[in-house]
TILUM-966423 format. One record per residue: x, y, z of N, C-alpha, C in turn; residue in one letter; residue number from 1. Coordinates in steps of 0.1 Angstrom, whole numbers, always signed. Example, Ala and Ser with C-alpha at 12.3 -4.5 7.8 and 13.67 -1.06 7.14 Angstrom:
2
{{+132, -57, +78}, {+123, -45, +78}, {+132, -33, +78}, A, 1},
{{+128, -22, +71}, {+137, -11, +71}, {+129, +0, +79}, S, 2},
This chain:
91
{{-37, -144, +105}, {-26, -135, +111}, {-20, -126, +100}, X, 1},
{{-11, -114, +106}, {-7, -107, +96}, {-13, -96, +84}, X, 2},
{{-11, -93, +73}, {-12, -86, +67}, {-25, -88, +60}, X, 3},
{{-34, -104, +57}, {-40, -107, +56}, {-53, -108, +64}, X, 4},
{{-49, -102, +78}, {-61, -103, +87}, {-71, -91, +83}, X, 5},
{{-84, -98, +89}, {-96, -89, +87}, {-93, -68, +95}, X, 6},
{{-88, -73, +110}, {-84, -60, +116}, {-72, -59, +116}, X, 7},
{{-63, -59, +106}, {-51, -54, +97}, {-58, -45, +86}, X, 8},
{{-68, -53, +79}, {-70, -45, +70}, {-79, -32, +69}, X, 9},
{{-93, -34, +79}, {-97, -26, +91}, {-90, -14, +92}, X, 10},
{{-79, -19, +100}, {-73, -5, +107}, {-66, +4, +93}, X, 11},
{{-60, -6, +85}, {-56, +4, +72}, {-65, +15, +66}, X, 12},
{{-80, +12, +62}, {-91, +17, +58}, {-96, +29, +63}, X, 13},
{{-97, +23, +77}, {-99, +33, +84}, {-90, +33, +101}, X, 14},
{{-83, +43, +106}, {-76, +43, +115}, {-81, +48, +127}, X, 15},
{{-95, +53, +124}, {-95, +62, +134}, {-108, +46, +143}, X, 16},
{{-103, +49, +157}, {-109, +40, +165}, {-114, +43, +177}, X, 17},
{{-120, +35, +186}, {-127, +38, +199}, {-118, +28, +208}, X, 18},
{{-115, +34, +219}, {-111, +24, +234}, {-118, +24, +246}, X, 19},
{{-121, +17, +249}, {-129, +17, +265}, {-117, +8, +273}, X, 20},
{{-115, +21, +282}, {-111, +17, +293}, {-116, +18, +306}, X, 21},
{{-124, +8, +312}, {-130, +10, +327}, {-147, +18, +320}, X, 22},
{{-146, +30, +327}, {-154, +34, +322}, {-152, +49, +312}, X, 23},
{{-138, +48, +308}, {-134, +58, +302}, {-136, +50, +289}, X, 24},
{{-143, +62, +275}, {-139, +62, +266}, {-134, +73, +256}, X, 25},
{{-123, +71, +248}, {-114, +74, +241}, {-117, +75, +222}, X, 26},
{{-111, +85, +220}, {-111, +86, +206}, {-98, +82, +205}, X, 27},
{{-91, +76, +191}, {-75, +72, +188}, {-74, +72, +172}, X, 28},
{{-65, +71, +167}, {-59, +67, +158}, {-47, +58, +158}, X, 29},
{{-50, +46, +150}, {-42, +34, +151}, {-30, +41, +139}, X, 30},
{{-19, +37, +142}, {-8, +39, +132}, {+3, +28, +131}, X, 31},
{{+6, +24, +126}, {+15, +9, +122}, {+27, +16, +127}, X, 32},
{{+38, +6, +134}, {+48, +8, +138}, {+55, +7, +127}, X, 33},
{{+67, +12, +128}, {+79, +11, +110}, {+84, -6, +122}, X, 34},
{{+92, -8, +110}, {+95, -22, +116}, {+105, -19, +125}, X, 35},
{{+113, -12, +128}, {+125, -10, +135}, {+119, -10, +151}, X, 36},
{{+111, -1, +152}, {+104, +2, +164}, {+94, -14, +165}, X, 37},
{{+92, -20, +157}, {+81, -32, +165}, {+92, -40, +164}, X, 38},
{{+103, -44, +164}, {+116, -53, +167}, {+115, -48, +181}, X, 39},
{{+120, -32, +179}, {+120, -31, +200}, {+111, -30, +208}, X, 40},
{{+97, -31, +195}, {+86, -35, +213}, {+85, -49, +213}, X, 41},
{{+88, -59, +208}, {+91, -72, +205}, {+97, -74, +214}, X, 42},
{{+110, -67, +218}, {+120, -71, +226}, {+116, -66, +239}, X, 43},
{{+111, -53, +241}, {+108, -53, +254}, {+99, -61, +259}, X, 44},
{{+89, -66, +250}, {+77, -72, +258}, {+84, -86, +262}, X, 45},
{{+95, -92, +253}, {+101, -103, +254}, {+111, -107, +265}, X, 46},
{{+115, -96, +271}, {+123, -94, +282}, {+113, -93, +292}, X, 47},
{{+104, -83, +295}, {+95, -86, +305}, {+85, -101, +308}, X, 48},
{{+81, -104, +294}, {+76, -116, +295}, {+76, -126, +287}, X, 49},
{{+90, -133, +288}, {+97, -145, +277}, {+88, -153, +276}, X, 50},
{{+79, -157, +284}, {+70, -174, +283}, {+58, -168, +274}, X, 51},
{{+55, -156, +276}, {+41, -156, +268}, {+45, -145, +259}, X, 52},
{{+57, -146, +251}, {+60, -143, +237}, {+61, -153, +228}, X, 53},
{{+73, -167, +236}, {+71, -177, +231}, {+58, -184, +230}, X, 54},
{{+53, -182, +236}, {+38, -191, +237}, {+30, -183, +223}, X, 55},
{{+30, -169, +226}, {+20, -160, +213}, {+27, -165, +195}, X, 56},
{{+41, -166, +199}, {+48, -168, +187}, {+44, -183, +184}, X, 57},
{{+41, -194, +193}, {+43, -207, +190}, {+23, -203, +182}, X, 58},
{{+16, -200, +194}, {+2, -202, +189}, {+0, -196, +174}, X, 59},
{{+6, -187, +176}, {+4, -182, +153}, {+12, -188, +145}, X, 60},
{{+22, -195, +149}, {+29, -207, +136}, {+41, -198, +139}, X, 61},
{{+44, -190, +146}, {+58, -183, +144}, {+72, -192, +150}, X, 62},
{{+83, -191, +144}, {+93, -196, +154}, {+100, -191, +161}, X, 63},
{{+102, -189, +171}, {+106, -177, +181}, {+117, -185, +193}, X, 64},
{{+127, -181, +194}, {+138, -184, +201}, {+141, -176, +211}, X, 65},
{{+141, -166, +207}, {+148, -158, +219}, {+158, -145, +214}, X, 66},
{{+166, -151, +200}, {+174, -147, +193}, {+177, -134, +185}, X, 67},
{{+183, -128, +181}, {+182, -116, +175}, {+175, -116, +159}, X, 68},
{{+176, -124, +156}, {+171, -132, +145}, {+151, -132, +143}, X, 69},
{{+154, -140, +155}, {+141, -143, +157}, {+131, -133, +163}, X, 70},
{{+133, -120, +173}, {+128, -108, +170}, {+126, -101, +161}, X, 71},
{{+137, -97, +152}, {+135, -91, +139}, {+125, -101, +129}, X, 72},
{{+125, -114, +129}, {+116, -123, +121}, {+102, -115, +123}, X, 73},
{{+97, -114, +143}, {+87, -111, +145}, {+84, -98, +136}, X, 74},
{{+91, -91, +143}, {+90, -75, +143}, {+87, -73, +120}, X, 75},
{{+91, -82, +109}, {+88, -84, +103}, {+77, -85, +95}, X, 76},
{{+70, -95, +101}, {+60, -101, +101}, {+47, -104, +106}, X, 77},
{{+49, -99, +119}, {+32, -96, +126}, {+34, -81, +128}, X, 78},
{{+27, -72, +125}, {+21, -56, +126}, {+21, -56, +134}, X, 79},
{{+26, -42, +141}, {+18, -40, +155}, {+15, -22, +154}, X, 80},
{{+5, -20, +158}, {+3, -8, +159}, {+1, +5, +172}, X, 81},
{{+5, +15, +171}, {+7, +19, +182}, {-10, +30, +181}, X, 82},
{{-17, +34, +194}, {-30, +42, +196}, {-26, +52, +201}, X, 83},
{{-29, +67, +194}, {-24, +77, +197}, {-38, +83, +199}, X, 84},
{{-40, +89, +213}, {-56, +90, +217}, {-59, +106, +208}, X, 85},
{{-67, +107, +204}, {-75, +127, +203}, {-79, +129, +209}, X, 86},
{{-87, +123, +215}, {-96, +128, +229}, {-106, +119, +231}, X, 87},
{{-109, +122, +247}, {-115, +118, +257}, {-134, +118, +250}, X, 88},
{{-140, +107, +251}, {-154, +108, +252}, {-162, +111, +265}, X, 89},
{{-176, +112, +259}, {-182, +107, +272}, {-188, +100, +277}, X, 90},
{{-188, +95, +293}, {-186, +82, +293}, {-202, +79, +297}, X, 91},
């Protein structure tokens, strides 16, 4: 997990990535959230879905409460990165 992961360090190297969705595929660039911004997708995802933040946080060793504390812990310490598409392939 973390900073240490194999597609942590992947995405660092190189950013530029492929997505298939359905039968659409995508060109993107992965870009690391600053931490401020992965505190509040932490939080939004945590408000929409408490049980399986706690559960994601319990399954990687994280301690996760609920807390203000305990978001910014996240938002800290696991990456998250956001996919900004270039363009459409073909499918």
């Amino acid at each position: 997990w973390g900073e240490e992961a194999d597609w942590y360090r992947n995405l660092l190297k190189t950013p530029q990535v492929g997505i298939h969705a359905g039968r659409r595929r995508l060109s993107a660039i992965a870009e690391r959230l600053p931490e401020e911004k992965a505190i509040h997708e932490f939080k939004t995802y945590g408000e929409r879905y408490p049980n399986a933040l706690k559960s994601l946080a319990k399954i990687m060793g994280y301690p996760f409460d609920g807390t203000e504390e305990s978001y910014r812990a996240l938002g800290k310490i696991i990456p998250l990165f956001a996919l900004r598409v270039t363009r459409e392939r073909g499918a």
